[in-house]
PyMOL commands that place a pseudoatom at each C-alpha (Angstrom):
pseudoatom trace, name=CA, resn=UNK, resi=1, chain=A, elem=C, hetatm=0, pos=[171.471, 11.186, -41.506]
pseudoatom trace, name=CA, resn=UNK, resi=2, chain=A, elem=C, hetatm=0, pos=[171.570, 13.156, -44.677]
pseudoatom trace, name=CA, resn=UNK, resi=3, chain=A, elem=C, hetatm=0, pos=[174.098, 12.844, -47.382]
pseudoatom trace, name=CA, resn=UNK, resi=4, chain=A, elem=C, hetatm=0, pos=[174.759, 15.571, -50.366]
pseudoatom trace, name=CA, resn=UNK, resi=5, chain=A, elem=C, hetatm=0, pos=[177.541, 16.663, -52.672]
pseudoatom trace, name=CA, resn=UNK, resi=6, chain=A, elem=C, hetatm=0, pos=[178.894, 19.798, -53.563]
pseudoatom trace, name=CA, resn=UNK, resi=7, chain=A, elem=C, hetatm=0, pos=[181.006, 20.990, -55.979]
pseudoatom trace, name=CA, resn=UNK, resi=8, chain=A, elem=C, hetatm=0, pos=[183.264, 24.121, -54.431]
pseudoatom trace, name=CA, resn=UNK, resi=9, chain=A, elem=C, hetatm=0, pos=[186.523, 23.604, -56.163]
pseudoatom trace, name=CA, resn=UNK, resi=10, chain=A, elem=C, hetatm=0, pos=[187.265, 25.996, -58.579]
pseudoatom trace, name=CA, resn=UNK, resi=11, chain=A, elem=C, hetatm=0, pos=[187.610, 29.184, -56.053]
pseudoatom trace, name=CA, resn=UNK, resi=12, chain=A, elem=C, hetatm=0, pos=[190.000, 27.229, -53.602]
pseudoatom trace, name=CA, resn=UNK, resi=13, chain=A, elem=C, hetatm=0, pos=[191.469, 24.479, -55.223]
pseudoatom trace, name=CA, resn=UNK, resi=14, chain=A, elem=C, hetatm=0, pos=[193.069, 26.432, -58.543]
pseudoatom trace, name=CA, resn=UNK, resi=15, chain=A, elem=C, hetatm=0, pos=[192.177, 25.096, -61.985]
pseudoatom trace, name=CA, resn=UNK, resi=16, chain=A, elem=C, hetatm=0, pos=[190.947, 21.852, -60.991]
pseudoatom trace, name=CA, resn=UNK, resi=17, chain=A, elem=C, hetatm=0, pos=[187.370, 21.206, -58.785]
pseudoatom trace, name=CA, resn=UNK, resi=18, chain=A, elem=C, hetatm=0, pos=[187.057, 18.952, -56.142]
pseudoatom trace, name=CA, resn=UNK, resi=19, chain=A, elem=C, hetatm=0, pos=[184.173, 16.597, -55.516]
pseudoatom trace, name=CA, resn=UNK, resi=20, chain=A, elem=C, hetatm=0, pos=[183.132, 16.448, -51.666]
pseudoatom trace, name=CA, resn=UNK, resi=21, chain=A, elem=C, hetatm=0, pos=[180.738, 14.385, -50.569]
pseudoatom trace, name=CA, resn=UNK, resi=22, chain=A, elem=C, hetatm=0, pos=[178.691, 15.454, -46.726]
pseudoatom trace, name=CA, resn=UNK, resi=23, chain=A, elem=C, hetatm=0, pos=[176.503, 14.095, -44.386]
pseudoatom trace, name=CA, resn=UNK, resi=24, chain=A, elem=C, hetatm=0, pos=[174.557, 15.834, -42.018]
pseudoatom trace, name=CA, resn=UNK, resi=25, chain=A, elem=C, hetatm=0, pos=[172.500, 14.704, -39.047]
pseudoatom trace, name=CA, resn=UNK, resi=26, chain=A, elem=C, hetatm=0, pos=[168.941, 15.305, -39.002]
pseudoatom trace, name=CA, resn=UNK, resi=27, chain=A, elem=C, hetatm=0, pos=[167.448, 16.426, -35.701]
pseudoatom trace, name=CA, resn=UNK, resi=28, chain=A, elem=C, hetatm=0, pos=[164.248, 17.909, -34.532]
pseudoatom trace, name=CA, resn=UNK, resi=29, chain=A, elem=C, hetatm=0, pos=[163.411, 21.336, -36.048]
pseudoatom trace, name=CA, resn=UNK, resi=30, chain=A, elem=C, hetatm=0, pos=[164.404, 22.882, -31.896]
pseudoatom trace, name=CA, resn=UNK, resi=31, chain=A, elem=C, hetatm=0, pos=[167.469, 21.192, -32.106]
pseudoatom trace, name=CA, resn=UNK, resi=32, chain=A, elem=C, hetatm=0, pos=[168.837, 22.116, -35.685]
pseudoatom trace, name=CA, resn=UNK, resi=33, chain=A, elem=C, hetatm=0, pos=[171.196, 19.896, -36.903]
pseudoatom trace, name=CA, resn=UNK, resi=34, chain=A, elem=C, hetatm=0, pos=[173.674, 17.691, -35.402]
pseudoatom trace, name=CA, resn=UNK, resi=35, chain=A, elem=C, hetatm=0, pos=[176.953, 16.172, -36.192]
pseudoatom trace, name=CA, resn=UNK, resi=36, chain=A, elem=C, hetatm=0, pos=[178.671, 16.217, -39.898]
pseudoatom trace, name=CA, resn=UNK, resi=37, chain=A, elem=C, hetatm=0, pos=[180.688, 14.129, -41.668]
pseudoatom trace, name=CA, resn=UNK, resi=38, chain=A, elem=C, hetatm=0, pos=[182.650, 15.465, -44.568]
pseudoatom trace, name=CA, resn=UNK, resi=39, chain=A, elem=C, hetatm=0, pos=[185.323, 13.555, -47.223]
pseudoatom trace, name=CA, resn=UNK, resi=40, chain=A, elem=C, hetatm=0, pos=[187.067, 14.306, -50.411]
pseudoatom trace, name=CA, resn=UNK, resi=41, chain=A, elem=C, hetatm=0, pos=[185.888, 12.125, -53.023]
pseudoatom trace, name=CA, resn=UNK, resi=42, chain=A, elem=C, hetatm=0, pos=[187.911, 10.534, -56.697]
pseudoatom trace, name=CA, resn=UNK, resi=43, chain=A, elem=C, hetatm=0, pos=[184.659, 11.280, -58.739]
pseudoatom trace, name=CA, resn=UNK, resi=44, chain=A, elem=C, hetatm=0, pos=[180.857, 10.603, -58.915]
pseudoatom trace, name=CA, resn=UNK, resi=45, chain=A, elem=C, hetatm=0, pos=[180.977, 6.888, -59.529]
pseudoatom trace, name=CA, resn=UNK, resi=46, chain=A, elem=C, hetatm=0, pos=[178.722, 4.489, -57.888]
pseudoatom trace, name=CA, resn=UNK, resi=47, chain=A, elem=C, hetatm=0, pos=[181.891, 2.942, -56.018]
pseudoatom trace, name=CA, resn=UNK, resi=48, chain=A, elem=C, hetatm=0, pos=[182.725, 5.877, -54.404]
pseudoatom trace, name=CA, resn=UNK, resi=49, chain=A, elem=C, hetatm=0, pos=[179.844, 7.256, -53.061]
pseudoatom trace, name=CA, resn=UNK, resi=50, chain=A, elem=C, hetatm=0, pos=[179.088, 3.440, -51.720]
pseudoatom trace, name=CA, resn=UNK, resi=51, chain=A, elem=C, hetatm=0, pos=[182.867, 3.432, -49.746]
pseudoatom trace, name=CA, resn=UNK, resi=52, chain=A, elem=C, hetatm=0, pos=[181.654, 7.566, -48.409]
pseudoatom trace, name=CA, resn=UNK, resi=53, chain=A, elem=C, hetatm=0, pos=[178.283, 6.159, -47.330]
pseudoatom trace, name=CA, resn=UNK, resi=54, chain=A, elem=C, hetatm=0, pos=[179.768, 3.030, -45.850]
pseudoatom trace, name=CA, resn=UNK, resi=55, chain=A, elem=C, hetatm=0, pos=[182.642, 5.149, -44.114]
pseudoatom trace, name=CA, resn=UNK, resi=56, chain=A, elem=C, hetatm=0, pos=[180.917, 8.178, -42.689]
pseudoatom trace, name=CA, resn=UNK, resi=57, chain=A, elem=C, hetatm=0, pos=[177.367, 7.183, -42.809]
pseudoatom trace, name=CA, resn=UNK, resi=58, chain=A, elem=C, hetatm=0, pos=[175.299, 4.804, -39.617]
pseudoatom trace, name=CA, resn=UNK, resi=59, chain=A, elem=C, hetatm=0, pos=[174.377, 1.438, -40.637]
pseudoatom trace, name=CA, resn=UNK, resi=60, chain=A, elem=C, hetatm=0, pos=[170.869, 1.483, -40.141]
pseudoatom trace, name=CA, resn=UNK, resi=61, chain=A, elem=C, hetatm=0, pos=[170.332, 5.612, -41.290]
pseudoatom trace, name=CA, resn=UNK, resi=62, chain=A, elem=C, hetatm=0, pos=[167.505, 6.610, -43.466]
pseudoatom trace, name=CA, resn=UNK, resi=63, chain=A, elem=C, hetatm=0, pos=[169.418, 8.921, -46.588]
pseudoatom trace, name=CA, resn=UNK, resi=64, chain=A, elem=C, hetatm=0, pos=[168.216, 11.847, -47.227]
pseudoatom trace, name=CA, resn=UNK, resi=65, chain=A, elem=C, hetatm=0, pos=[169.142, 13.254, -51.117]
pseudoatom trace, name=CA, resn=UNK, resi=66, chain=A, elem=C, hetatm=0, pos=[168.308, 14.371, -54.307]
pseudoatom trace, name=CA, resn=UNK, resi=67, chain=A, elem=C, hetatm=0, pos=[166.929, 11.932, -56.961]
pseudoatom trace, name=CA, resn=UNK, resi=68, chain=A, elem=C, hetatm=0, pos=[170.922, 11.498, -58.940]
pseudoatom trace, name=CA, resn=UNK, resi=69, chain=A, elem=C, hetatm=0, pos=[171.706, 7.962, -59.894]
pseudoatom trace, name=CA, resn=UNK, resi=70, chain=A, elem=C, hetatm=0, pos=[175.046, 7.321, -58.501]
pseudoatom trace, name=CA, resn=UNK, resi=71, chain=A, elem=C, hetatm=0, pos=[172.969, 7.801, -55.284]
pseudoatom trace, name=CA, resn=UNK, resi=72, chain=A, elem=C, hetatm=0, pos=[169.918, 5.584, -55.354]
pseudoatom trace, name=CA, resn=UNK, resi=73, chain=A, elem=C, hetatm=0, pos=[172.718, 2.339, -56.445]
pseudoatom trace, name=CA, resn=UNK, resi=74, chain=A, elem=C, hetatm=0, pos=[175.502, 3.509, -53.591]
pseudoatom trace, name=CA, resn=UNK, resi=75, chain=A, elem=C, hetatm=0, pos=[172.404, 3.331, -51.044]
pseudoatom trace, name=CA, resn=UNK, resi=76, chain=A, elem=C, hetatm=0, pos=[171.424, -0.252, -51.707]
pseudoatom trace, name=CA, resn=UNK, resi=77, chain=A, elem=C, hetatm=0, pos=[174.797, -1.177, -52.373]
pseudoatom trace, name=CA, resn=UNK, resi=78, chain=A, elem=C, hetatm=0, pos=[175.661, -0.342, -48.973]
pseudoatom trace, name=CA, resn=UNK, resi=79, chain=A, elem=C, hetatm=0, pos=[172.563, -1.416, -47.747]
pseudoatom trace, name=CA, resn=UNK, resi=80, chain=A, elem=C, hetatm=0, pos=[171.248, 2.038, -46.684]
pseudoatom trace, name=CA, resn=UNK, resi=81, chain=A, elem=C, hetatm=0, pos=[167.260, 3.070, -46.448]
pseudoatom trace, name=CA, resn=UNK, resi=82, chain=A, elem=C, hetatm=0, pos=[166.990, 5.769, -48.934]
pseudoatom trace, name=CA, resn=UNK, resi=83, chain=A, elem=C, hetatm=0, pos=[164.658, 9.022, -49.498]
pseudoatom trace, name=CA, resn=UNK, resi=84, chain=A, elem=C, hetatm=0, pos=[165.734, 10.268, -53.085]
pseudoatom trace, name=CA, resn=UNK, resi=85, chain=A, elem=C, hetatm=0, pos=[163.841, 13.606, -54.062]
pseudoatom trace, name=CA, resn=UNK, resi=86, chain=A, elem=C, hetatm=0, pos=[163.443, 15.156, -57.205]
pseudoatom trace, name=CA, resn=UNK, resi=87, chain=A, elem=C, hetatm=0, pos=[164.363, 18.615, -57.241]
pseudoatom trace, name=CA, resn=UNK, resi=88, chain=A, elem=C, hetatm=0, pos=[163.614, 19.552, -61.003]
pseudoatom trace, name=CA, resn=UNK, resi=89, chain=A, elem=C, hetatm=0, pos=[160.170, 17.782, -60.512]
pseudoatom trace, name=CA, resn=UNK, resi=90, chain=A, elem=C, hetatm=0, pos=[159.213, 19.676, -57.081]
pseudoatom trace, name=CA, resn=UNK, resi=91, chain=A, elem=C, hetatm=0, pos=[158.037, 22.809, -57.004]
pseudoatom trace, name=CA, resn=UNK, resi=92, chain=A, elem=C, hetatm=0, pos=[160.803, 23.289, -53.800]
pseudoatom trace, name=CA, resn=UNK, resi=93, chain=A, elem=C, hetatm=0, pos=[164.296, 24.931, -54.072]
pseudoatom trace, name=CA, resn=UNK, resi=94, chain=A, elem=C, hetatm=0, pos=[166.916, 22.169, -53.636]
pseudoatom trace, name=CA, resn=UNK, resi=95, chain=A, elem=C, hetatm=0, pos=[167.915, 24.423, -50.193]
pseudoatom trace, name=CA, resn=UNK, resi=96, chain=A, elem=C, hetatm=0, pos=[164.662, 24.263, -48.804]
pseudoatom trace, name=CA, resn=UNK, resi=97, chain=A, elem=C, hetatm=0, pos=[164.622, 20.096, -49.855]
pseudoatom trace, name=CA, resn=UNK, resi=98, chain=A, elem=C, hetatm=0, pos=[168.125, 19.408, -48.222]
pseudoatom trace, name=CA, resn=UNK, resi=99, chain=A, elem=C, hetatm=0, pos=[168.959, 22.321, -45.832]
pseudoatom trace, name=CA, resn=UNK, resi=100, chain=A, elem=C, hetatm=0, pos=[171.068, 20.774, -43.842]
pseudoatom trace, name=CA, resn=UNK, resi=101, chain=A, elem=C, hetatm=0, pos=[173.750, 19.831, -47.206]
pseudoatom trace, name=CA, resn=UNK, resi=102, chain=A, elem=C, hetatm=0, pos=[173.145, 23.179, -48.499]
pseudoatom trace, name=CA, resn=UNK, resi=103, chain=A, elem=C, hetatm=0, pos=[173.890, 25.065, -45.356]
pseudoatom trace, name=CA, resn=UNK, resi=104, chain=A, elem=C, hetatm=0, pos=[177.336, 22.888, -44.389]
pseudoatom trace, name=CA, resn=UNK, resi=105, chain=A, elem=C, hetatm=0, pos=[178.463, 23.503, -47.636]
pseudoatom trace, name=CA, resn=UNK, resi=106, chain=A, elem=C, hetatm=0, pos=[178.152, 26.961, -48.216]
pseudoatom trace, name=CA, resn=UNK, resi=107, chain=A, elem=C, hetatm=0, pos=[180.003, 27.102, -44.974]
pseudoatom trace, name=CA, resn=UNK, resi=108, chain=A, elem=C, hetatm=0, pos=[182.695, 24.816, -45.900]
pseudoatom trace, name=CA, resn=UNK, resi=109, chain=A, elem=C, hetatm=0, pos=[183.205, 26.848, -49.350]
pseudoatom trace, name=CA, resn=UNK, resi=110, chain=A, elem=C, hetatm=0, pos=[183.281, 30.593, -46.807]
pseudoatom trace, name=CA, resn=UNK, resi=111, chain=A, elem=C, hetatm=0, pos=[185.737, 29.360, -44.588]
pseudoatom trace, name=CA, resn=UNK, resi=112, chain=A, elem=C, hetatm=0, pos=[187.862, 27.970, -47.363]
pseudoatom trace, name=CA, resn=UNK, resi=113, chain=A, elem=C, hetatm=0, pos=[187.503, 30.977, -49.498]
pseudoatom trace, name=CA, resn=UNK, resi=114, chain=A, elem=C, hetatm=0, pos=[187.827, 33.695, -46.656]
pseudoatom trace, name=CA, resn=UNK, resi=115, chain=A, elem=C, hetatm=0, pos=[189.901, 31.831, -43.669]
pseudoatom trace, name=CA, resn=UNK, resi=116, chain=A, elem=C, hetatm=0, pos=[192.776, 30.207, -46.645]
pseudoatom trace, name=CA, resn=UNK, resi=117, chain=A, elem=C, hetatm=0, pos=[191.945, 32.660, -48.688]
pseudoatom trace, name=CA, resn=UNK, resi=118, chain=A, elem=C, hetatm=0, pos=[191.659, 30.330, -52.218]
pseudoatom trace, name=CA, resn=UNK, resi=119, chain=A, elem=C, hetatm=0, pos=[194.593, 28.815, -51.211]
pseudoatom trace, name=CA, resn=UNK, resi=120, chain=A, elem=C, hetatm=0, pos=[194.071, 24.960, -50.991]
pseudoatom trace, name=CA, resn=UNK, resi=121, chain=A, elem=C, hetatm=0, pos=[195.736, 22.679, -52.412]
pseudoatom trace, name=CA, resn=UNK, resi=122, chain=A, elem=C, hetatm=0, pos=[193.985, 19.417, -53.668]
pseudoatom trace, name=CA, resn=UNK, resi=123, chain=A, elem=C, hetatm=0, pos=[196.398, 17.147, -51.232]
pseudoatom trace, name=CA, resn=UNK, resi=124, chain=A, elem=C, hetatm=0, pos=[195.761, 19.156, -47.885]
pseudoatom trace, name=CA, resn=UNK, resi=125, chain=A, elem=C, hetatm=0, pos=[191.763, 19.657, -48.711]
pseudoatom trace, name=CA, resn=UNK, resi=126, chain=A, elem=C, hetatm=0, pos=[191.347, 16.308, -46.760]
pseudoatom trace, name=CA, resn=UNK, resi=127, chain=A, elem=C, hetatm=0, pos=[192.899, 17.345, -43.519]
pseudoatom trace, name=CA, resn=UNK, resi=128, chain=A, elem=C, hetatm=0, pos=[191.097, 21.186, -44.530]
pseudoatom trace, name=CA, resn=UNK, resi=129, chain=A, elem=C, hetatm=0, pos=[187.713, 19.327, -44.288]
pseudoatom trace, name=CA, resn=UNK, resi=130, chain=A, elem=C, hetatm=0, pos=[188.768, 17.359, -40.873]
pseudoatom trace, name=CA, resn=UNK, resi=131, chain=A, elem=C, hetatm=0, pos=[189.512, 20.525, -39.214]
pseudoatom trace, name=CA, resn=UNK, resi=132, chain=A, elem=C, hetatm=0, pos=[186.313, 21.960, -40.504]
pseudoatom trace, name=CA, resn=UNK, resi=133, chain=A, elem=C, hetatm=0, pos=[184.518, 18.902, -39.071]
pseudoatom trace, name=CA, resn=UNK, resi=134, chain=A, elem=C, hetatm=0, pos=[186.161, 18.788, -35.970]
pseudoatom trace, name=CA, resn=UNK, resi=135, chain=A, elem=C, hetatm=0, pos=[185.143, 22.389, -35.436]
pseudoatom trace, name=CA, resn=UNK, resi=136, chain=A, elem=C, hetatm=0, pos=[181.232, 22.088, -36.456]
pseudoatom trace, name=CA, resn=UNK, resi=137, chain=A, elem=C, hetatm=0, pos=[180.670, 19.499, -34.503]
pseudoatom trace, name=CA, resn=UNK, resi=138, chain=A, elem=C, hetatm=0, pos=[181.674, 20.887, -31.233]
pseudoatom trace, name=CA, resn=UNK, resi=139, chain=A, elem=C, hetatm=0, pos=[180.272, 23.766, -31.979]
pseudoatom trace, name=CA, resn=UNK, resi=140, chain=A, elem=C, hetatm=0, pos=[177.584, 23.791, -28.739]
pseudoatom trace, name=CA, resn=UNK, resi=141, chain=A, elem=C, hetatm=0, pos=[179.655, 21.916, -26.405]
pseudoatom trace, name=CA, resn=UNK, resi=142, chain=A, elem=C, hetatm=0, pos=[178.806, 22.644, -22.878]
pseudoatom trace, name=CA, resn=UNK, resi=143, chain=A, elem=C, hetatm=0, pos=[182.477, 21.761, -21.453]
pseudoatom trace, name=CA, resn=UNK, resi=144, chain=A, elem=C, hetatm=0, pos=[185.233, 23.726, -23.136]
pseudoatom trace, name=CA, resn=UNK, resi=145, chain=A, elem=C, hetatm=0, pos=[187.882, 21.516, -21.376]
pseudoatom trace, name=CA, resn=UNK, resi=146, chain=A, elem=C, hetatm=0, pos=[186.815, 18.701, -23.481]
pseudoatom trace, name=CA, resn=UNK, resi=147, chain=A, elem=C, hetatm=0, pos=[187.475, 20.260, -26.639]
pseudoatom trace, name=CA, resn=UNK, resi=148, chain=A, elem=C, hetatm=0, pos=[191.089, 20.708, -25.247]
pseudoatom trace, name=CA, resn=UNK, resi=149, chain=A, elem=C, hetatm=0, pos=[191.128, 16.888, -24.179]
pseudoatom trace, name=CA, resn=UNK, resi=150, chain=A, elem=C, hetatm=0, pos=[190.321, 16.044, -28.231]
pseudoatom trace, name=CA, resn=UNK, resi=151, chain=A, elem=C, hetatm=0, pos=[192.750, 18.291, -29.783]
pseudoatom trace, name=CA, resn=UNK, resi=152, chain=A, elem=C, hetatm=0, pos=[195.631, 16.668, -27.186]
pseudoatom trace, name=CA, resn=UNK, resi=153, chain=A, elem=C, hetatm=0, pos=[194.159, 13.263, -28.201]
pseudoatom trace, name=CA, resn=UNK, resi=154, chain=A, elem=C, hetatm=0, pos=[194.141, 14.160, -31.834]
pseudoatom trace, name=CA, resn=UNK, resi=155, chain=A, elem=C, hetatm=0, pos=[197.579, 15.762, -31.607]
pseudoatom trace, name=CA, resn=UNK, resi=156, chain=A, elem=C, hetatm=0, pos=[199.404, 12.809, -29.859]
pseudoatom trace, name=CA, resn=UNK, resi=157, chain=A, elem=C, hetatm=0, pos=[197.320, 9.591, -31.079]
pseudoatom trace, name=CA, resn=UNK, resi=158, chain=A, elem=C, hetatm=0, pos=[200.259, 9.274, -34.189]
pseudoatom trace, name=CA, resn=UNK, resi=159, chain=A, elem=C, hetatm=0, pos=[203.915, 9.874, -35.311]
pseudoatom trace, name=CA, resn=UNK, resi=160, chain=A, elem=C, hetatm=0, pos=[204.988, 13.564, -34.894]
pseudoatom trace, name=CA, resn=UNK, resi=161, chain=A, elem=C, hetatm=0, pos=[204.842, 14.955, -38.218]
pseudoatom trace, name=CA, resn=UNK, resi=162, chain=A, elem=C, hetatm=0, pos=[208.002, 15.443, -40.769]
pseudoatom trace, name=CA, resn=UNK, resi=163, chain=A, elem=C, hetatm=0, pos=[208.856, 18.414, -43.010]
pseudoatom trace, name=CA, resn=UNK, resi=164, chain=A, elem=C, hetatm=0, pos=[208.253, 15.979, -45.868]
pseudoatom trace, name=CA, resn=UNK, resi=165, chain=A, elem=C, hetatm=0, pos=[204.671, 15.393, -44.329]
pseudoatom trace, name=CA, resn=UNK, resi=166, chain=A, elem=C, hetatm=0, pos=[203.757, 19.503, -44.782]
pseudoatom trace, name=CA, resn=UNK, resi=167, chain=A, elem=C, hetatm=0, pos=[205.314, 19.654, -48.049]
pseudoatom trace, name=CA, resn=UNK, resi=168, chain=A, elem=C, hetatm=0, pos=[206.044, 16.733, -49.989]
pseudoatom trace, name=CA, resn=UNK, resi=169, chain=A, elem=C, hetatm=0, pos=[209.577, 17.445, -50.367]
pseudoatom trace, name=CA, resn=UNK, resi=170, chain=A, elem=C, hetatm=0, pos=[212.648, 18.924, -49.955]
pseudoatom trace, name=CA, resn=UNK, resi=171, chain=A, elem=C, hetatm=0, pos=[212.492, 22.545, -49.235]
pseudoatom trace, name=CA, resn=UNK, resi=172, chain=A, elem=C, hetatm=0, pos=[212.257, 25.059, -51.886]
pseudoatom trace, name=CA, resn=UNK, resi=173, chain=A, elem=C, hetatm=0, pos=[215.044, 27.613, -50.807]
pseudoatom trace, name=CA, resn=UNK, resi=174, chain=A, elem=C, hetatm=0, pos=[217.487, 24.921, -50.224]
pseudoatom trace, name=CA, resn=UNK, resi=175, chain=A, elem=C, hetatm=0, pos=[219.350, 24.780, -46.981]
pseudoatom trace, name=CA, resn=UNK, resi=176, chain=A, elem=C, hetatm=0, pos=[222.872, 26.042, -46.946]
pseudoatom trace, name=CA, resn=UNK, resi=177, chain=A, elem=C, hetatm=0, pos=[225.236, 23.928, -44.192]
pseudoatom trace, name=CA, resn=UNK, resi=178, chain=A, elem=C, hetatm=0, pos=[226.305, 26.272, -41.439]
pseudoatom trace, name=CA, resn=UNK, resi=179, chain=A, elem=C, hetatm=0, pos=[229.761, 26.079, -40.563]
pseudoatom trace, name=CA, resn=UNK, resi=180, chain=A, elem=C, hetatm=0, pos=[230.342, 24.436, -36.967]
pseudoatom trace, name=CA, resn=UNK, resi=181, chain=A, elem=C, hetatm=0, pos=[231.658, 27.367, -34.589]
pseudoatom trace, name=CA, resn=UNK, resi=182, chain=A, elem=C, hetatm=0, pos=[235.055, 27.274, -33.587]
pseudoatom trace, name=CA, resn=UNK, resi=183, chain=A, elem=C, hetatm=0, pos=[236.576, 29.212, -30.151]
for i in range(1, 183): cmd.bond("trace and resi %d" % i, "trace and resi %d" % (i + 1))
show_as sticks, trace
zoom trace
């Protein structure tokens, strides 16, 4: 698999940027690439790219990146083979190194930017990304029922929802008691 980060907050996320961290699997060159794994991430620290790689990433998988620090330590920390690259050093675009990061994420940041419009907030990005996922990665299914069979899966595997679950509170416009009807 192949793991990158991207930085695509500032359009969709308002003043503050969000730190996303992707993997993407490598296939042959016929086949393009396969499935993706996507997650919101605290920061760049060592620690969290170790619990990403360790969450999202095949024990066993060779790592595919660019030659940053927090990288080459999160690899052996999680006990990962790893391929850093120097970018600055090569005489290659960082696209043409890692096309498979660069590709996902200028996805991600077009269907945040056009589908929501900017609109994201930092506490729904998560379930953002999951839909985003979900979508990419059944993207040449052969059986369309299937698809149907995961979002009823996906839909009833928890607890329904709450109001406080979409927005974190009570509601804005306050709700005024209705009077009971009388005959």
């Amino acid at each position: 698999m192949r793991e990158g980060r991207a930085n695509v907050g500032r359009p969709f996320v308002g003043d503050k940027k969000a730190l996303i961290g992707g993997a993407v699997e490598l296939r042959t060159a016929k086949q393009g690439f396969g499935r993706i794994r996507l997650g919101s991430m605290r920061d760049g620290t060592i620690a969290s790219f170790e619990e990403f790689f360790k969450e999202h990433v095949a024990p066993g998988s060779t790592l595919l990146t660019d030659d940053w620090r927090s990288y080459r330590a999160a690899a052996a920390a999680a006990k990962l083979d790893h391929v850093p690259t120097c970018v600055s050093k090569s005489d290659r675009k960082a696209h043409d190194i890692l096309p498979g990061v660069h590709r996902v994420f200028s996805l991600v940041h077009r269907v945040l930017l056009a589908t929501y419009q900017g609109a994201v907030s930092m506490k729904h990005l998560p379930a953002y990304l999951a839909e985003f996922e979900f979508r990419f990665n059944r993207r040449h299914s052969l059986s369309r029922g299937l698809h149907f069979q995961r979002v009823l899966a996906c839909a009833t595997g928890g607890a329904p929802p709450t109001y406080d679950d979409f927005t974190g509170g009570r509601p804005a416009y306050g709700r005024r008691r209705r009077r009971p009807v009388t005959p």
